[in-house]
C-alpha positions as CSV (number, residue, x, y, z in Angstrom):
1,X,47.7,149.1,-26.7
2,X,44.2,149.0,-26.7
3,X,41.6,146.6,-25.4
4,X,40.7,144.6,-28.7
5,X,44.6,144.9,-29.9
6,X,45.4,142.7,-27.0
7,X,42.3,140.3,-27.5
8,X,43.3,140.0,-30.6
9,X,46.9,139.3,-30.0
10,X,46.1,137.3,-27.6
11,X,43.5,135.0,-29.9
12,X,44.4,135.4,-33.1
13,X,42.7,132.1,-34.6
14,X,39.4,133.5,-32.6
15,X,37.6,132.1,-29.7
16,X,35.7,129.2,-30.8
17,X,37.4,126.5,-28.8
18,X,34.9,123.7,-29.9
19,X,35.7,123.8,-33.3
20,X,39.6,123.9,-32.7
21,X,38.9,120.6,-30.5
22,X,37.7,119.1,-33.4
23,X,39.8,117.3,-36.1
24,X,41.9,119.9,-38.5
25,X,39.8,121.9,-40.7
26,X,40.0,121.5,-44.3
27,X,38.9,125.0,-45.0
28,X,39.8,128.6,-43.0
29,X,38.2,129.6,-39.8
30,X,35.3,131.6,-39.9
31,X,36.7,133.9,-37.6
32,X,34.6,136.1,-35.4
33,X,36.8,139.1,-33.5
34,X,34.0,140.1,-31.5
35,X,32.7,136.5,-30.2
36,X,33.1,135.6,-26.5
37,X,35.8,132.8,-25.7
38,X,33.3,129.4,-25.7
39,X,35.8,127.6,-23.0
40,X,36.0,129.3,-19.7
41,X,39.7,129.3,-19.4
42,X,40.2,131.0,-22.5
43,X,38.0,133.8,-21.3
44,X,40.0,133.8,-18.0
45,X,43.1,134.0,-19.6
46,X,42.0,136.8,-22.1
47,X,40.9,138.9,-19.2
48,X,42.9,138.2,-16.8
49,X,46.0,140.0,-18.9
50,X,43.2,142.6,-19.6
51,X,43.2,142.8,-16.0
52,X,46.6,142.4,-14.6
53,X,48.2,144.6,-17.6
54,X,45.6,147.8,-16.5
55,X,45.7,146.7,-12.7
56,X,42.0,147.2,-12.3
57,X,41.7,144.0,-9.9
58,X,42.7,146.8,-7.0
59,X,39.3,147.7,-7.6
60,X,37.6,144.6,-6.4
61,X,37.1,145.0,-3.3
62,X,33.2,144.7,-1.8
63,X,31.8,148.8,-1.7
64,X,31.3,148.5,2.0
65,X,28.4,151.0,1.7
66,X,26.5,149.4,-0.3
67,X,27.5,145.1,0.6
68,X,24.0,144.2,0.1
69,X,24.2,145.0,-3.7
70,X,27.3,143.0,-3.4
71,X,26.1,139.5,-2.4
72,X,23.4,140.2,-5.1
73,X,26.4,140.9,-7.3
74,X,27.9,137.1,-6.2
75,X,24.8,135.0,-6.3
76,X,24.7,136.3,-9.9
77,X,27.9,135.4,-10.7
78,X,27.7,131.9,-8.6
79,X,24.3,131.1,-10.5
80,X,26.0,132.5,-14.2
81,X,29.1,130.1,-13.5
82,X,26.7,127.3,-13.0
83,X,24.1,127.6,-15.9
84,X,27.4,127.6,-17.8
85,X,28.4,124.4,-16.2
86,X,24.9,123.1,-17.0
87,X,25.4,123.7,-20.7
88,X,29.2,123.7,-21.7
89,X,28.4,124.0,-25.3
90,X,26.7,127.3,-24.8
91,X,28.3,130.7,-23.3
92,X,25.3,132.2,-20.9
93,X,23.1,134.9,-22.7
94,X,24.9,137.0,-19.3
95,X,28.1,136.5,-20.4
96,X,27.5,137.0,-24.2
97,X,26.6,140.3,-22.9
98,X,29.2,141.6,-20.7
99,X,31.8,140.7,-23.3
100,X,30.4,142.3,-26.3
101,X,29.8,145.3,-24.0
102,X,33.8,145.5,-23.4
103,X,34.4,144.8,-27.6
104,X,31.8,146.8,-29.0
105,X,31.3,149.7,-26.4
106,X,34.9,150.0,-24.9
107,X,37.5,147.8,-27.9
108,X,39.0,151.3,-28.2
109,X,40.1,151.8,-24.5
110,X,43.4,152.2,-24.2
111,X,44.8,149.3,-21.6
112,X,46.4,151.7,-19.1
113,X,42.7,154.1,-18.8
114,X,40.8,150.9,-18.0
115,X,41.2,152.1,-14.3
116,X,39.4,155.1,-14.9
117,X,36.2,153.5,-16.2
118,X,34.1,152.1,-13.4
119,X,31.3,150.8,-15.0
120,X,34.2,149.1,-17.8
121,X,36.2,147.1,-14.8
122,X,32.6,146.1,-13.7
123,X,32.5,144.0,-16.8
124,X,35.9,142.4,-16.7
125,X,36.0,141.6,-12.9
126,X,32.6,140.2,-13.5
127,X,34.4,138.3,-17.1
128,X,37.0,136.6,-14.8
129,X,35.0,135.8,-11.9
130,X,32.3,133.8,-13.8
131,X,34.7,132.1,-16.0
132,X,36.6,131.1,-12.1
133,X,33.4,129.8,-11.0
134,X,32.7,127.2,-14.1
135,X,35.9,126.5,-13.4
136,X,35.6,124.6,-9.5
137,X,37.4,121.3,-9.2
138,X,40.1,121.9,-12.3
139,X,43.4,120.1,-12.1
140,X,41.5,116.9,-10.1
141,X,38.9,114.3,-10.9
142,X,35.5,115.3,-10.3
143,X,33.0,113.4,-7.5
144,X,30.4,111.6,-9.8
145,X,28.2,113.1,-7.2
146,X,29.3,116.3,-8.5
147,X,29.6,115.8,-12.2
148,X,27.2,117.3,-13.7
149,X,28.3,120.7,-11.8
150,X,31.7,120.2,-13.1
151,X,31.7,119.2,-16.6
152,X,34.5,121.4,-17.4
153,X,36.4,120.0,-14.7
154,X,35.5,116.8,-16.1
155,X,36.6,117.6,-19.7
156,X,39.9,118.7,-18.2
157,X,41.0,116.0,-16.2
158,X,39.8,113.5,-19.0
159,X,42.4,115.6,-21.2
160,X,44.9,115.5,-18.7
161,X,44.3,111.6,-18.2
162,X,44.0,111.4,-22.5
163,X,41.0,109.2,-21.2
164,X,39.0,111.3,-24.6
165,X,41.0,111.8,-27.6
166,X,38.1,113.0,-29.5
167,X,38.1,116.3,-27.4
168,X,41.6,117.4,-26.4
169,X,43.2,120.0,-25.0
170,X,45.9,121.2,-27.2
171,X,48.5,122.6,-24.7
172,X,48.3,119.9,-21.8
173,X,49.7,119.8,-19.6
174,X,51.2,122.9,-19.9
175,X,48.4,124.8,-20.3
176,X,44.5,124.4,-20.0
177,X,43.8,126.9,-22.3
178,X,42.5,126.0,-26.0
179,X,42.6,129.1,-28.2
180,X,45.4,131.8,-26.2
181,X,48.9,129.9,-27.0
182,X,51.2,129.2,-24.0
183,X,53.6,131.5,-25.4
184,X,51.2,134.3,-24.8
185,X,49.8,133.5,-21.3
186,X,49.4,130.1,-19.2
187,X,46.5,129.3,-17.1
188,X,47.0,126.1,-14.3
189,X,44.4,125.1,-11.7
190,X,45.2,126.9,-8.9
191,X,45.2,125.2,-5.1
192,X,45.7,128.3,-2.6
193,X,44.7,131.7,-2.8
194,X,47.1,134.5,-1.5
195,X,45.3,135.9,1.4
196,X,47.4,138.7,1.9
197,X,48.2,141.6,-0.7
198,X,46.3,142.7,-3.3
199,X,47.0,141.2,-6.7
200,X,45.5,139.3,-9.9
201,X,46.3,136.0,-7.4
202,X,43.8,136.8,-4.8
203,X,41.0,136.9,-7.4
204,X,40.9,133.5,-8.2
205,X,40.0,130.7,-6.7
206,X,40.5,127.7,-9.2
207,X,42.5,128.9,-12.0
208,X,46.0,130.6,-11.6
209,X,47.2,133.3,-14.5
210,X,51.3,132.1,-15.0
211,X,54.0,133.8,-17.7
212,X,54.3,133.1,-21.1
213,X,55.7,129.2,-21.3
214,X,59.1,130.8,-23.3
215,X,59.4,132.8,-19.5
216,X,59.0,129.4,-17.4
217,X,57.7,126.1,-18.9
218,X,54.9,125.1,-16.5
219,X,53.2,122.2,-15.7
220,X,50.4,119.8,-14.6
221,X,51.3,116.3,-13.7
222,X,49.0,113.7,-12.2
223,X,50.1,111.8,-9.9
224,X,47.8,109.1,-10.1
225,X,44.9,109.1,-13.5
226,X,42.3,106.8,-12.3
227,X,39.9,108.8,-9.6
228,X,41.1,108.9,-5.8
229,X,37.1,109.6,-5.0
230,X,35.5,107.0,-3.1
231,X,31.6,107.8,-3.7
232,X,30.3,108.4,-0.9
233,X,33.5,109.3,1.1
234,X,33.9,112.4,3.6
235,X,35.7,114.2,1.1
236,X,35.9,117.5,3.8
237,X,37.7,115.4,6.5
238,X,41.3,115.8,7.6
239,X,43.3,112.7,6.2
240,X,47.2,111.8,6.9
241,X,49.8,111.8,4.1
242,X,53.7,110.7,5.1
243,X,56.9,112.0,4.0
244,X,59.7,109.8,3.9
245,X,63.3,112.0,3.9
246,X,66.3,110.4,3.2
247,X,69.2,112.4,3.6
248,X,71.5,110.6,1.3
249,X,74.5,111.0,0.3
250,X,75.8,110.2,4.1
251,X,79.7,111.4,3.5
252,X,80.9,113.1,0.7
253,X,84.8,113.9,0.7
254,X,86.3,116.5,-0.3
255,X,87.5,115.3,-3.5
256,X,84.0,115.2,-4.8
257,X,84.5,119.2,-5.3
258,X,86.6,120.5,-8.1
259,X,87.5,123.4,-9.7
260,X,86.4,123.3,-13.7
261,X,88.1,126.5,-15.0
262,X,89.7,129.2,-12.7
263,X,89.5,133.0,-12.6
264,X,90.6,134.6,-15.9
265,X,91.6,138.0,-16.7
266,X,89.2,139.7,-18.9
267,X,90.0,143.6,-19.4
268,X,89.6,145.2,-16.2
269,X,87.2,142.6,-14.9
270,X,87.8,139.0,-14.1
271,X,85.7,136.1,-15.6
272,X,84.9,134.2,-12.7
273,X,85.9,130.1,-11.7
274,X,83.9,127.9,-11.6
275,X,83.8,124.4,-9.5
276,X,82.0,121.1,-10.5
277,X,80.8,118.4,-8.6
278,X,81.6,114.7,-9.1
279,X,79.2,111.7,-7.4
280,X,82.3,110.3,-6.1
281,X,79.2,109.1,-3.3
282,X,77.6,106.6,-5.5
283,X,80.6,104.2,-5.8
284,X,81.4,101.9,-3.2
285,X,84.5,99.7,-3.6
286,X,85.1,101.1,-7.2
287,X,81.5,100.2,-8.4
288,X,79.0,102.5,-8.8
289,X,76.0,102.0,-6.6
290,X,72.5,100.4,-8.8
291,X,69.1,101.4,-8.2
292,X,68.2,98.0,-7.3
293,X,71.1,98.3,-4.5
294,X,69.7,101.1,-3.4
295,X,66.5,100.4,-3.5
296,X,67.2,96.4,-1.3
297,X,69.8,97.7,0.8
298,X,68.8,101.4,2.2
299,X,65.1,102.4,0.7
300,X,62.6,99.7,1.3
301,X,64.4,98.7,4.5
302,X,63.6,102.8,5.3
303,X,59.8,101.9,4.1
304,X,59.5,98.9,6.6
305,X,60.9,100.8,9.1
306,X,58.1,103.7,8.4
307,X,55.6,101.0,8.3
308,X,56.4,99.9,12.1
309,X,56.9,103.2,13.4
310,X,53.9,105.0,12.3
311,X,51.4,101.9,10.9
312,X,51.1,102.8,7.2
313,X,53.4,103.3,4.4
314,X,54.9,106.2,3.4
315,X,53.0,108.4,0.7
316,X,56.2,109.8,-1.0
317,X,60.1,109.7,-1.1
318,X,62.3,112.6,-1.0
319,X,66.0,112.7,-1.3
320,X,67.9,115.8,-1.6
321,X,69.8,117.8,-4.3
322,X,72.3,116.2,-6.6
323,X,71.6,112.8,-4.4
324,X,71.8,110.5,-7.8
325,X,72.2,110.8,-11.6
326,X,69.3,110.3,-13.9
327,X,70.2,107.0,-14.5
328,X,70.2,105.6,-11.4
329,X,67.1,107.5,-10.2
330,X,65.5,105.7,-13.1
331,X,66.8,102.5,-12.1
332,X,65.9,103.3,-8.7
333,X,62.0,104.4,-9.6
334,X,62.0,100.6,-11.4
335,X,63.2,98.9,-8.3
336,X,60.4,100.8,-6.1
337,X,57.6,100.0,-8.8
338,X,55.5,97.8,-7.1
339,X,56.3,99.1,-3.2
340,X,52.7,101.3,-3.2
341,X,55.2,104.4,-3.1
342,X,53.1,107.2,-4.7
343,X,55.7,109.2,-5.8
344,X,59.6,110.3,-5.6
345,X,61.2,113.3,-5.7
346,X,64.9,113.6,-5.9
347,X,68.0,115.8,-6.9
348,X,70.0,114.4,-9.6
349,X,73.6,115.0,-11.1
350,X,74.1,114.5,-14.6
351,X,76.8,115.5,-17.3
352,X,76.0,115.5,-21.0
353,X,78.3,113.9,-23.6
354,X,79.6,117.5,-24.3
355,X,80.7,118.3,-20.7
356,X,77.4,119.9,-19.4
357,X,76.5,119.8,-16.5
358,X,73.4,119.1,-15.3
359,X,72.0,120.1,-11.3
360,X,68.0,118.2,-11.8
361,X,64.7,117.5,-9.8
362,X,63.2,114.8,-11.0
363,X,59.6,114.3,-9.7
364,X,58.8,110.3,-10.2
365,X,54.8,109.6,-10.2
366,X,53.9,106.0,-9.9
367,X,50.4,105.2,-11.1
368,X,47.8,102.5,-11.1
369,X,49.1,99.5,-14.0
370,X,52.1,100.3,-13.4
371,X,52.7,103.2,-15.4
372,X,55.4,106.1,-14.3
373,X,55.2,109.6,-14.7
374,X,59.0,111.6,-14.5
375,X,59.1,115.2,-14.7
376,X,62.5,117.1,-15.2
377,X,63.3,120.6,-14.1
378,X,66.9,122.4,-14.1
379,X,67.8,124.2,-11.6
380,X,67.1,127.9,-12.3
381,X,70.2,129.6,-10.7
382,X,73.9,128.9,-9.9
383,X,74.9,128.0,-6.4
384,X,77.7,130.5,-5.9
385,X,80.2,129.4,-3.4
386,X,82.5,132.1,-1.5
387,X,85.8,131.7,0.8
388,X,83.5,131.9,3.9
389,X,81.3,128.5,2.8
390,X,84.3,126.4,1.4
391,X,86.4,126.8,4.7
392,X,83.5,125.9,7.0
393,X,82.9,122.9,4.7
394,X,87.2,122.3,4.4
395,X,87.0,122.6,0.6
396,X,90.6,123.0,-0.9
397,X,89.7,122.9,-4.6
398,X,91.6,126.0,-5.4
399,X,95.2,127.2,-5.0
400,X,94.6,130.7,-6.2
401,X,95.2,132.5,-3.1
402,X,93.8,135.8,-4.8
403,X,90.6,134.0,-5.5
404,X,87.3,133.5,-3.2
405,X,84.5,133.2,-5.5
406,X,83.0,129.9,-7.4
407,X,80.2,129.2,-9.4
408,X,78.5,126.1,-10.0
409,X,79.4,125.1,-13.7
410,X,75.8,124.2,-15.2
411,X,73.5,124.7,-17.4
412,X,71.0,127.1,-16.6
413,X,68.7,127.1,-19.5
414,X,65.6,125.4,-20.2
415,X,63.6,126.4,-16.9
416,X,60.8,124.4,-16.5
417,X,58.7,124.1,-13.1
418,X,55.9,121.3,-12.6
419,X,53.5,121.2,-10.3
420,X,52.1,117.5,-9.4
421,X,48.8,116.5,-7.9
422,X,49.0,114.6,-4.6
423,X,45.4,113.7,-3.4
424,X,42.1,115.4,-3.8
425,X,42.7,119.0,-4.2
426,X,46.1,119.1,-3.3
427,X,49.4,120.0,-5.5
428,X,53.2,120.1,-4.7
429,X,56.5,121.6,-6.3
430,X,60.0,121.6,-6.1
431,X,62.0,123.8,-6.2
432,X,66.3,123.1,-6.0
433,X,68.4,125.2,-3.9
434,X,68.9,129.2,-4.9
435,X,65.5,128.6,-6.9
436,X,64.4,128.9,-3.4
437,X,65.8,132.4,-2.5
438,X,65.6,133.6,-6.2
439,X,62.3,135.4,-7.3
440,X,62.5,135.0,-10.8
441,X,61.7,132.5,-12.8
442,X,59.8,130.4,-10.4
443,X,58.1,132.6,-8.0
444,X,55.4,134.4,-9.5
445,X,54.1,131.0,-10.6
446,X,54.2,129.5,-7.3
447,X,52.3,132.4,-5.7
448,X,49.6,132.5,-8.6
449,X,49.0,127.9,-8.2
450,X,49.9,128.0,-4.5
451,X,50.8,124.6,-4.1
452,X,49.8,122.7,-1.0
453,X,53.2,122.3,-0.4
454,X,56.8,122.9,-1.7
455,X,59.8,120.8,-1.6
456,X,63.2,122.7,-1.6
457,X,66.6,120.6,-2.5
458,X,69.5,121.6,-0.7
459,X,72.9,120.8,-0.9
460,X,73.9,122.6,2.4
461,X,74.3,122.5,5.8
462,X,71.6,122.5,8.9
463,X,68.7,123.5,8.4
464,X,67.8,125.9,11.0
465,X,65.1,128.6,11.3
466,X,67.7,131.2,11.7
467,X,69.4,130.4,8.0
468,X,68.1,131.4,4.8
469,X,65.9,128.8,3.6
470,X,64.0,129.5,7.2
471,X,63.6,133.2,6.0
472,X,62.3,132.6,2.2
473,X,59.8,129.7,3.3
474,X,58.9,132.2,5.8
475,X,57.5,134.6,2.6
476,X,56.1,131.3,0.9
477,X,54.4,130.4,3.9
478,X,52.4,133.8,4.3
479,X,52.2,134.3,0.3
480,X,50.4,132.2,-1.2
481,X,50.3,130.0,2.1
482,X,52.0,126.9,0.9
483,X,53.4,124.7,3.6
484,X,57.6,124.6,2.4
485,X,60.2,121.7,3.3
486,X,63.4,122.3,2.9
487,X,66.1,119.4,3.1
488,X,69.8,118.5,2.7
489,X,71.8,115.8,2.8
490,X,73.1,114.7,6.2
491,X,77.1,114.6,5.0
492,X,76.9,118.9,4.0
493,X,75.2,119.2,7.5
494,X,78.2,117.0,9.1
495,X,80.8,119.2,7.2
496,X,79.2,122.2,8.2
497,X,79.5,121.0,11.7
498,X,82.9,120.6,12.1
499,X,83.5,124.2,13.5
500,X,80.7,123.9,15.5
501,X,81.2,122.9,19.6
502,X,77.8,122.5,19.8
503,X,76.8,121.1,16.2
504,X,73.4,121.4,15.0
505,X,72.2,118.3,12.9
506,X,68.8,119.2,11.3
507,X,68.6,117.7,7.9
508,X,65.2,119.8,7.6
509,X,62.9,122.9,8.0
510,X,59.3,122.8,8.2
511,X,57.4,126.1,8.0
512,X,53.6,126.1,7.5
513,X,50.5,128.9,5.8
514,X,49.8,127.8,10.2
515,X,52.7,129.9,11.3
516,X,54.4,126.5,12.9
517,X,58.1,126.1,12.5
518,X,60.2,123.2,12.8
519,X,64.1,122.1,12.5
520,X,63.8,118.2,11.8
521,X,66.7,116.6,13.3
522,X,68.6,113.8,12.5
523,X,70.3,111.9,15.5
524,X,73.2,110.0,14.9
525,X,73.2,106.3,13.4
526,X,69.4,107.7,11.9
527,X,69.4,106.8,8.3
528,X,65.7,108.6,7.4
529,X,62.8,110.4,8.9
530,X,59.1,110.2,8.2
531,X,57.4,113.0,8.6
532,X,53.4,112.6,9.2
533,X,50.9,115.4,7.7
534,X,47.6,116.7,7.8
535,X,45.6,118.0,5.5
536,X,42.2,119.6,6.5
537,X,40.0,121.8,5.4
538,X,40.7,125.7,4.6
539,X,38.2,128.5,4.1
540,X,39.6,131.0,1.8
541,X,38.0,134.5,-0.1
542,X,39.1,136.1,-3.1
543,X,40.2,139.7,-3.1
544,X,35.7,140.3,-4.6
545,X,34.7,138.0,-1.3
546,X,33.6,135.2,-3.4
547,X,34.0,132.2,-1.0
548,X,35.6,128.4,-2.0
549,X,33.4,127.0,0.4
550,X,36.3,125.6,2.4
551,X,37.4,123.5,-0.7
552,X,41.1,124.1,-0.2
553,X,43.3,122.1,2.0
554,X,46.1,123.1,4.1
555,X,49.2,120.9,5.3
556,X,50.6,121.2,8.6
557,X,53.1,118.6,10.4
558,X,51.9,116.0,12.9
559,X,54.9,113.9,14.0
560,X,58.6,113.3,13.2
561,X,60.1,109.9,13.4
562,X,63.8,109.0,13.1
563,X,64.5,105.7,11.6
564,X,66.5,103.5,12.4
565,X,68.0,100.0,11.0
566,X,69.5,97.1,12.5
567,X,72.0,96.1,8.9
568,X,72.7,100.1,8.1
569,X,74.2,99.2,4.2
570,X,77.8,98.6,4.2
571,X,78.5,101.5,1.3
572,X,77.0,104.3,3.1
């Protein structure tokens, strides 16, 4: 494939973005093959394939025998990025240039001899990193101090927000590209930079290259869409956001496992059983549990009990995998509507009319008026269980002695990943489980965003450095840098326990982009814990040295307080 076969794959209805905004044409675009991409992220996501496909971006790195000609080479690109900001409406006469240089001189180049062209990677490094730079503050509201160096920041979030109907964004919020489709290529705003390796991701600074959407359907969800910016606030200062963890269900028997079909002969291979889960923990007395019982009798007793141990609210709610059904996690989010939660993030457990199974996280966004935001993903992989894990938990759902293998029996399909905005440059994920441990689907898009922080739901038992959500938030941690939680529920930790003479009873790992690692414990007759965070400044250069100006924030953990109450609910 050439260079112009894959620009025009990858715009086939041209690069106009303006005019696409605009209400449908009654007549046939006038397309143009050789006219630059006239919105930024088009232009990044055009040659960022270019550049990821040839693997020229190992060639970014500063000459260091000639560095001077380099930070020439950057102010030109800073001062580019912002006469572009300064006129969105018109592509610099810079840019014009550099890209009808790579259509009309080099359209011919075939993608894997890009490498072998100096002066043509010149171009499309230069491409990507001024359509980066016009790019500062995407995925977040804009300072009004800052505005008019942010417009297209500006245009974003108001498409994000729907606060402009007259100029939308076609693909939000899945993508934040106007003319590439997001079954071609997917381009989020990006909130960490990989500072090790070298790869497309540490050449960016404020837009992140993902798969295709038909690979992994990705994500931007606001978590609140009026501005968080107080004019005239400290907007570089460290600032405190709290965590509370609720490690609900508290028992589950052993009933609540049960074999869904067994092992079956199949030629000279076996196809294997498979075991299904049932909420048997959200009934009490014969009645299953409400959201608004949940919400009176365990949750906002857990928030005032934040509120005196730590003097503020907490920011968030997280409960663990396969914790409630969709249903009741809507009931629940209803209940909590007016309790100044931000947002919650739970596991849920749901089985279609069918018989499918369904292992969720549901990410809950409350926002100003009232309105709530849910976003739904499906757990990417199946939770295998072997002979090993169901006798240290005492599961007898089997009585095929030849047998010592089980898979979860769900559904698998549909894989979708958001990523939700917290506070002022600042994202989160969630991730369920094995999605943790798996590379594919989910990984390559959390390492190109980097998320401030990711949440892993666990149905499993303690949560020690040792195990082996300690080891893959260990590689999270150092690529891209995101801070990762991961947490169970407090009755799989008891279970796992019961072998133990001296059991462990940490509901939760905390590993930082810092290096800090910490088992979060859960002492007995504790119904929650609040975690406190921090999130301060970070410096961070792309793989080109192109600085962020310490824009990026990192999360580390401050304190962890146990709660406790005095009326512990009667059903737990």
């Amino acid at each position: 494939m050439t260079i112009m076969e894959l620009i025009e794959h990858l715009l086939p209805e041209g690069a106009d973005a303006y005019d696409s905004m605009k209400e449908v044409q009654e007549y046939p675009l006038n397309i143009d093959r050789d006219q630059c991409p006239t919105w930024p992220i088009d232009l990044f996501a055009v040659v960022g394939s270019i550049i990821e496909r040839s693997g020229c971006y190992t060639l970014a790195s500063p000459d260091r025998a000639r560095l001077v000609a380099h930070a020439e080479y950057l102010d030109l690109i800073i001062e580019t990025a912002k006469e572009w900001n300064a006129n969105v409406s018109e592509v610099p006469a810079l840019v014009k240039d550099w890209w009808a240089a790579v259509v009309l001189v080099y359209a011919e180049t075939p993608i894997d001899r890009i490498g072998q062209n100096l002066n043509l990677v010149k171009l499309l490094l230069s491409l990507f990193a001024v359509a980066d730079e016009a790019c500062i503050g995407m995925g977040w509201d804009v300072n009004p101090d800052n505005a008019m160096g942010h417009q297209f920041s500006s245009i974003a979030f108001a498409a994000l927000t729907k606060a402009n109907p007259a100029l939308a964004l076609p693909y939000v919020p899945k993508s934040l590209c106007v003319m590439v489709s997001p079954d071609l290529a997917v381009v989020l705003p990006k909130s960490i930079n990989s500072a090790v390796g070298c790869t497309i991701r540490s050449l960016s600074h404020y837009l992140a290259l993902l798969p295709p959407s038909s690979v992994l359907d990705t994500s931007w969800i606001l978590s609140s869409k009026k501005s968080v910016v107080v004019v005239g606030s400290d907007l570089t200062a460290p600032y405190d956001m709290r965590l509370l963890l609720i490690p609900f269900p508290y028992t589950i028997d052993a009933s609540s496992f049960k074999r869904s079909s067994p092992r079956t002969p199949l030629g000279k291979n076996h196809v294997p059983a498979y075991f299904e889960l049932v909420t048997r923990w959200l009934k009490s007395e014969g009645k299953s549990l409400t959201g608004q019982q949940l919400a009176d009798d365990l949750i906002v007793p857990l928030i005032d009990q934040a509120f005196v141990e730590t003097g503020e609210k907490p920011n968030g709610i997280i409960l663990p995998e396969c914790a409630l059904t969709t249903a009741l996690a809507g009931e629940l989010a209803e209940a909590l509507r007016n309790t100044g939660i931000e947002f919650l993030i739970t596991g849920v457990l749901d089985t279609s009319d069918d018989g499918t199974h369904y292992n969720r996280a549901l990410t809950i966004a409350f926002q100003e008026g009232g309105d709530v935001t849910i976003a739904e993903q499906n757990k990417h992989h199946r939770w295998r269980l072997d002979r090993g894990q169901t006798e240290r938990y005492a599961l007898h759902f089997d009585d095929d002695p030849g047998n010592d293998k089980w898979w979860e029996d769900i559904d698998v399909s549909q894989r979708k990943l958001p990523f939700l905005t917290l506070r002022k440059d600042m994202s989160l994920a969630t991730l369920i489980c094995e999605d943790l441990a798996r590379t594919d689907p989910a990984m390559t898009a959390i390492r190109a965003v980097g998320p401030n922080l990711v949440v892993a739901l666990l149905m499993d038992g303690p949560q020690l450095s040792t195990r082996w959500p300690g080891r893959y938030a260990t590689v999270l941690a150092e690529d891209p840098g995101s801070a990762v939680l991961s947490f169970t529920c407090a009755a799989m930790v008891d279970r796992s326990n019961w072998l133990e003479a001296k059991p462990a009873r940490s509901i939760g790992l905390w590993r930082d982009g810092a290096g800090r690692t910490q088992e979060i414990g859960l002492p007995a007759d504790s119904l929650g814990v609040v975690l406190t965070l921090q999130s301060k400044q970070k410096h961070q250069n792309t793989l080109d040295n192109r600085s962020d100006n310490s824009l990026s924030r990192q999360l580390t953990l401050r304190t962890v307080v146990p709660l406790f109450l005095v009326k512990p609910p009667l059903w737990i």
